[in-house]
C-alpha positions in Angstrom: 99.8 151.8 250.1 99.9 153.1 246.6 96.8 151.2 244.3 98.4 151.0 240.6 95.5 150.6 238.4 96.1 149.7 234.5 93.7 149.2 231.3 92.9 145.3 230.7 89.0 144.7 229.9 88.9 146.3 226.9 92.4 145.2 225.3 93.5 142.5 223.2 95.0 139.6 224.7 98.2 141.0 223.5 98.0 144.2 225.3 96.7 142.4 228.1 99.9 140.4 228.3 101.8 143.6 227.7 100.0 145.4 230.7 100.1 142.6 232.7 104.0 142.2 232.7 104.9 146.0 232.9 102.7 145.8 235.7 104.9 143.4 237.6 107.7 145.6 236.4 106.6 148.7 237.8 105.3 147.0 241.1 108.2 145.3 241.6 110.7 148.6 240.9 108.0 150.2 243.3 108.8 147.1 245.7 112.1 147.7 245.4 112.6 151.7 246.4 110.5 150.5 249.6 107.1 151.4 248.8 104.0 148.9 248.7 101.7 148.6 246.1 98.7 146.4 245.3 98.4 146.3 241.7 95.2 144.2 240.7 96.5 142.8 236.7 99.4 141.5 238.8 97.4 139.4 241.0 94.9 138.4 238.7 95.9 138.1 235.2 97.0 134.8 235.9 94.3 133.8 237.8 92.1 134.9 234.8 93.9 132.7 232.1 93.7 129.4 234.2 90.4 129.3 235.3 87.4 130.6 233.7 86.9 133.6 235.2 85.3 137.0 233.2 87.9 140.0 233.0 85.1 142.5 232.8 84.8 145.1 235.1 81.6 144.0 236.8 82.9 140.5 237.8 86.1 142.3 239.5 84.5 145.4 240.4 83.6 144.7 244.2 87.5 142.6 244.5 89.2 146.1 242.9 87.3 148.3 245.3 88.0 146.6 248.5 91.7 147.0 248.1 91.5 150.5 246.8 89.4 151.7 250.1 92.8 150.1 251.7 95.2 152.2 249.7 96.4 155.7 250.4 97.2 156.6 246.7 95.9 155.9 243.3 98.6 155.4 240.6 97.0 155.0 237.2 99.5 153.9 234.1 99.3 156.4 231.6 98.7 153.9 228.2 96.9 153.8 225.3 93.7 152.5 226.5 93.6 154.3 229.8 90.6 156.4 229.1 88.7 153.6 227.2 88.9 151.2 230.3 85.6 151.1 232.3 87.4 149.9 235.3 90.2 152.4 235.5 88.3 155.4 235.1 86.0 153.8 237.5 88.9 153.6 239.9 89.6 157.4 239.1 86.0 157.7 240.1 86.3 156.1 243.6 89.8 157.8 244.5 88.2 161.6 243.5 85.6 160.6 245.9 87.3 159.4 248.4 89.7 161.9 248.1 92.8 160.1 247.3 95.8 161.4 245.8 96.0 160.4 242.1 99.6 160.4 240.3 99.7 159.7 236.5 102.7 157.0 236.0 104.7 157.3 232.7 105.7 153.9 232.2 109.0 155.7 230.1 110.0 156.7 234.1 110.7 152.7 233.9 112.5 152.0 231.0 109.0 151.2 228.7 108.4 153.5 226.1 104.9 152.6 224.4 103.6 153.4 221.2 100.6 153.0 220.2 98.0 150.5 220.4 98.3 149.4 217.5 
């Protein structure tokens, strides 16, 4: 199972929005070609806006970790904000040590071409 990790924490609510919706692009293209994926902005982000939850890192950190010790493969969106994010490169972190296979996604390969984040 492939673990698609993206930059939220740190972005503005319009990038979060952004992120949050190429994520369910990308998971479901992934779902599509027959591969499973847990992608953690997909299941959350809505969660987050509904109830008052915190979108730091801490709060999710333990929720994040569990499903990545499931996966077999990290995927980690390569954005603007991607080596900002606390929890992503946090995510590197536990993959490297866990020795999972890490695969840089270029969200072009899905028809979205980003800028910058400005």
């Amino acid at each position: 199972m492939i673990y698609l990790a993206i930059p939220y924490t740190h972005m503005s609510s319009l990038w979060r929005e952004t992120y949050f919706m190429l994520g369910c692009h990308i998971t479901a293209d992934l779902f599509a070609r027959g591969r499973q994926v847990f992608t953690p902005v997909v299941y959350t982000h809505q969660i987050s806006l509904r109830y008052p939850l915190p979108v730091d890192w801490q709060f999710w950190q333990a929720f994040d970790e569990a499903f990545l010790a499931q996966c077999d493969e990290l995927y980690v969106l390569d954005v603007p904000g991607v080596a900002e994010s606390e929890g992503v490169q946090a995510e590197i972190a536990f993959a490297l040590a866990h020795d999972l296979p890490i695969t840089y996604v270029d969200p072009c390969d899905f028809g979205f071409c980003l800028e910058s984040e400005e």
